[in-house]
Structures are given as C-alpha cells and as structure tokens.
C-alpha positions as CSV (number, residue, x, y, z in Angstrom):
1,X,177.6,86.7,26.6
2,X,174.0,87.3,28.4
3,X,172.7,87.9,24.9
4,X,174.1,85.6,23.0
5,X,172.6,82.6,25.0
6,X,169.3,84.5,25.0
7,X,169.4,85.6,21.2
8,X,170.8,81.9,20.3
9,X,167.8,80.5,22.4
10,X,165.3,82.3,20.8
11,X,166.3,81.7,17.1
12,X,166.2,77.9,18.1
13,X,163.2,77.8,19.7
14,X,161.7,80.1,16.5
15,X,163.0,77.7,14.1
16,X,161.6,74.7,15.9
17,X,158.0,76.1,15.1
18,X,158.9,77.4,11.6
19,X,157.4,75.2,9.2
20,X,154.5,75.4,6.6
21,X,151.9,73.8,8.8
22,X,152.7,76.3,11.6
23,X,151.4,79.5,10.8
24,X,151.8,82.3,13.1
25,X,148.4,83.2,14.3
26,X,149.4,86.4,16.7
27,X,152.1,88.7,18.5
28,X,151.9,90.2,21.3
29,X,154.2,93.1,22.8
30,X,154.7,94.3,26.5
31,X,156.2,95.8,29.1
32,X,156.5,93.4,32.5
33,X,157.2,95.0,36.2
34,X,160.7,92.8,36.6
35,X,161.2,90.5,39.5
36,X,158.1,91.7,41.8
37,X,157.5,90.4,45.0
38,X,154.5,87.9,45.7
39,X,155.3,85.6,48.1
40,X,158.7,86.3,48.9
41,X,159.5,89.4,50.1
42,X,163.4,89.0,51.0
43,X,164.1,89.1,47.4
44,X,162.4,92.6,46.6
45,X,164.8,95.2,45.7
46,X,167.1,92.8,43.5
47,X,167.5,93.6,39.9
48,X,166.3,96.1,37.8
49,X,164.4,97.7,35.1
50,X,161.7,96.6,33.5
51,X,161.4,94.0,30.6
52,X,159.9,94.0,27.2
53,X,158.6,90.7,25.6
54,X,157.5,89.2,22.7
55,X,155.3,86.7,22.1
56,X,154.4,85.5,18.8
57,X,151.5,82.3,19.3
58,X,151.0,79.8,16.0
59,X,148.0,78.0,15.3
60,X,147.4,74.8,17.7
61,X,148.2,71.8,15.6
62,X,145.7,68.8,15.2
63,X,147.6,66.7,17.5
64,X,146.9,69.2,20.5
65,X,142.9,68.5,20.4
66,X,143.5,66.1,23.1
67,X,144.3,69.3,25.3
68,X,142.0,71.7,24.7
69,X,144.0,73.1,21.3
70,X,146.4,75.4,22.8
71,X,148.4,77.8,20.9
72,X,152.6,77.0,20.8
73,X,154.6,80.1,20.9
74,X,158.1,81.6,21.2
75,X,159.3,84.5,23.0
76,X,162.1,86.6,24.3
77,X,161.6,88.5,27.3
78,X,164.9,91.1,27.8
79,X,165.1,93.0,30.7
80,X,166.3,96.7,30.1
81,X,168.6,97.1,32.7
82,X,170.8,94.0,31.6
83,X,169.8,92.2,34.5
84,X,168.4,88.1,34.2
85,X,166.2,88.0,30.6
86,X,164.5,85.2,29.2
87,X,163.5,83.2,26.0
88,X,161.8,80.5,25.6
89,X,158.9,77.7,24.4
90,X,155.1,76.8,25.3
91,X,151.3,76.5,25.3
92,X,149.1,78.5,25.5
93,X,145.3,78.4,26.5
94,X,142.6,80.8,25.5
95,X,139.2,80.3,27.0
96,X,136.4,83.1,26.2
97,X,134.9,84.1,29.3
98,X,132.0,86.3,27.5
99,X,132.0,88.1,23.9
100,X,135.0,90.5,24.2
101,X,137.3,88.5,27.3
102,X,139.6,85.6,27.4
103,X,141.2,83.6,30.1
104,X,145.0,83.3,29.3
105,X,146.9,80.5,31.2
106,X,150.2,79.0,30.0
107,X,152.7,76.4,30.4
108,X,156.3,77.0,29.0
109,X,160.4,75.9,29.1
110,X,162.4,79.1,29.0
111,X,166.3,79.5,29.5
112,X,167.8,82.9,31.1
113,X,171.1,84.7,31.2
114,X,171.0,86.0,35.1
115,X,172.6,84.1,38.0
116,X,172.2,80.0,39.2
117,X,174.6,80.8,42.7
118,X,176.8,83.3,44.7
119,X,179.9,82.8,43.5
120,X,181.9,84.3,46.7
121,X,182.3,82.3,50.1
122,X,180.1,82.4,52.5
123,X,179.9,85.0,55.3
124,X,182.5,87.1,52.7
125,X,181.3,90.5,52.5
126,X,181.2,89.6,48.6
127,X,179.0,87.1,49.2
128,X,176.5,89.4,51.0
129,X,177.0,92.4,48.2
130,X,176.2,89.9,45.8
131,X,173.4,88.2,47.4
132,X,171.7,91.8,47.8
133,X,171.7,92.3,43.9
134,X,171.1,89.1,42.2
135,X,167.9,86.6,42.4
136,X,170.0,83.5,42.2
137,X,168.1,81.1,40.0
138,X,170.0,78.0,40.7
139,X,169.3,76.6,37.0
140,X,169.4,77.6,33.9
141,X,166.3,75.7,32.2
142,X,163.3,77.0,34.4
143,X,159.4,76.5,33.7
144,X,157.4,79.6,32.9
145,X,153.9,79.7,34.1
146,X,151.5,82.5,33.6
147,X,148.0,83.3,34.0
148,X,146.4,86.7,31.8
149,X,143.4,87.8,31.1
150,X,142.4,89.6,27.4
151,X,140.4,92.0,26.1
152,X,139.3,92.1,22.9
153,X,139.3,95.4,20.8
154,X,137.5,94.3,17.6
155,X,138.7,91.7,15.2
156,X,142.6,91.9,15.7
157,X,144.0,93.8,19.0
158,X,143.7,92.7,22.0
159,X,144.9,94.0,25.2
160,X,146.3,91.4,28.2
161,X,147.1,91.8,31.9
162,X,149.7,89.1,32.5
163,X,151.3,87.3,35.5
164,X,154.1,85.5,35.1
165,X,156.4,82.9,37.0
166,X,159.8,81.3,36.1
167,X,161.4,78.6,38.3
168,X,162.8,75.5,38.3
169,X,160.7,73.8,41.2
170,X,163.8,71.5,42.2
171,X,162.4,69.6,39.1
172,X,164.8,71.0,36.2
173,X,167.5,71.8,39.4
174,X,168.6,71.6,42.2
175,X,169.6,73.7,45.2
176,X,169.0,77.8,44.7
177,X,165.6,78.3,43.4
178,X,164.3,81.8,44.3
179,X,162.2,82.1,41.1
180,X,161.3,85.2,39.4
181,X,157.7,86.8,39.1
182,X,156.6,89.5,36.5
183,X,153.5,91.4,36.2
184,X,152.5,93.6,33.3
185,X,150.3,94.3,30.1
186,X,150.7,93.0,26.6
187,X,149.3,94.4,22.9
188,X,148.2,91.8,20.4
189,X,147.7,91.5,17.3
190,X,146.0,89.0,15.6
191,X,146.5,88.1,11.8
192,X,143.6,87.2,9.6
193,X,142.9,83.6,7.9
C-alpha cells in the first residue's frame, strides 16, 4: 500500500510536467541520511535506513521570470528500509556563487507513505512501542524545503550536498507534526540544448 500511494504520486506529479514546452533540463541521484536529528533530538533513533532520490529538474517556464526562473521538478525519495518515503512537486533555485558553485534552495509539496498518529491509546504500552519507532507526521501533504550547495564538474555533472525538511507546519495539518530532516549528497547530470 506504502508504494502504491508513493509510485501513484509520483507518476502524477511526472505527468503534470510532461508536455512539449517542458523539457527536462537535469537528474539528479542520491543517497540522504533518513530522519536525522537537528533540532529535535527526542525523535533520533526512529526509523531506518537510508533513502535514495531522484530528482529530475525541467527548464523554468517564461511565466516564472517574475521569481528569479526557478527550475520545476519531480521526485521520489524511497527509503530502503520501508520506513516513511516520499514523492513529490517544486522549485528550485540555482544561484552561481563563483565559476564552478551553485547555491541550491527549494520550495516543494510532497506526499509520504509513513505515519500521521499513534494509533494505540494512550499510556498503552502499544502506544509507547509505537511511539519509539515511528516519526508521526500528522499529515499526509507536507512542504519540502531544502537548501544544497553544487559543484560543478565540467559541462554536465555536478555534485550537491543537500539538506532537506518535510513538514506540514500546522499549515497543510493539524495536530502531530514532528517533521522529518535528511541530509546527503546528490550526482547530476545535466542534458545539453
């Protein structure tokens, strides 16, 4: 069930950018650190694995100018050890910060298949198992923030150190919203015009 909502996300989100006028401009592949702990400690040690994601980034359309031209893309983000995966829309900045480095921040809407609340009563000793193991995301629409920086490795790969954050922000939900952070590095390739 997990991967069907993921898989079905993903294929709608592609098909929402497959047209003629958006051309796919990169991919990028990586392995994130799943669910590490920046601010909130208490929810270190939950979940599992790490997570592979793809990215793949389309040339900004005119009507974008306005906002610096920022790249849409699509991705799926799957976590290895079945635990909460992730696909997913957005934009995505890149801003040269010399000859051979890029500034990477991004805004996105992703949808996940882990866990919105404990299911068991509270005070059960179900409750507290479950609570030990699961980030309860209380939503399943969440923004995706992220914030990488690129290197350049002559005209078409690039390597990127990303950060990013998922969470509703009791904006897209309500109650539960432990939010999820992942840290990693990204290979892209870019395709020729």
């Amino acid at each position: 069930m997990r991967w069907i909502l993921t898989g079905a996300t993903a294929v709608g989100a592609l098909a929402a950018f497959a047209s003629p006028a958006a051309a796919i401009e990169s991919v990028h592949v990586g392995v994130l650190a799943h669910n590490i702990q920046v601010i909130d400690p208490k929810n270190a040690e939950k979940e599992d694995g790490p997570a592979v994601e793809v990215q793949v980034n389309f040339a900004s359309p005119d009507f974008l100018d306005w906002a610096g031209s920022p790249q849409p893309y699509v991705l799926v983000s799957a976590n290895v050890a079945g635990d909460t995966s992730f696909a997913g829309v957005g934009l995505e900045w890149r801003l040269r910060l010399g000859e051979h480095w890029a500034f990477t921040p991004g805004l996105g809407y992703v949808v996940h298949d882990g866990e919105l609340e404990n299911p068991f009563p509270i005070g059960s000793p179900e409750n507290v198992a479950f609570a030990r193991d699961h980030v309860l995301l209380g939503s399943r629409d969440l923004f995706r923030t992220s914030i990488g920086f690129e290197r350049d490795f002559g005209e078409r790969w690039s390597g990127q150190l990303l950060f990013v954050h998922a969470s509703h922000g009791q904006i897209l939900g309500q109650g539960r919203n432990q939010g999820m952070d992942q840290l990693g590095l990204r290979l892209g390739y870019t395709f020729g015009g």
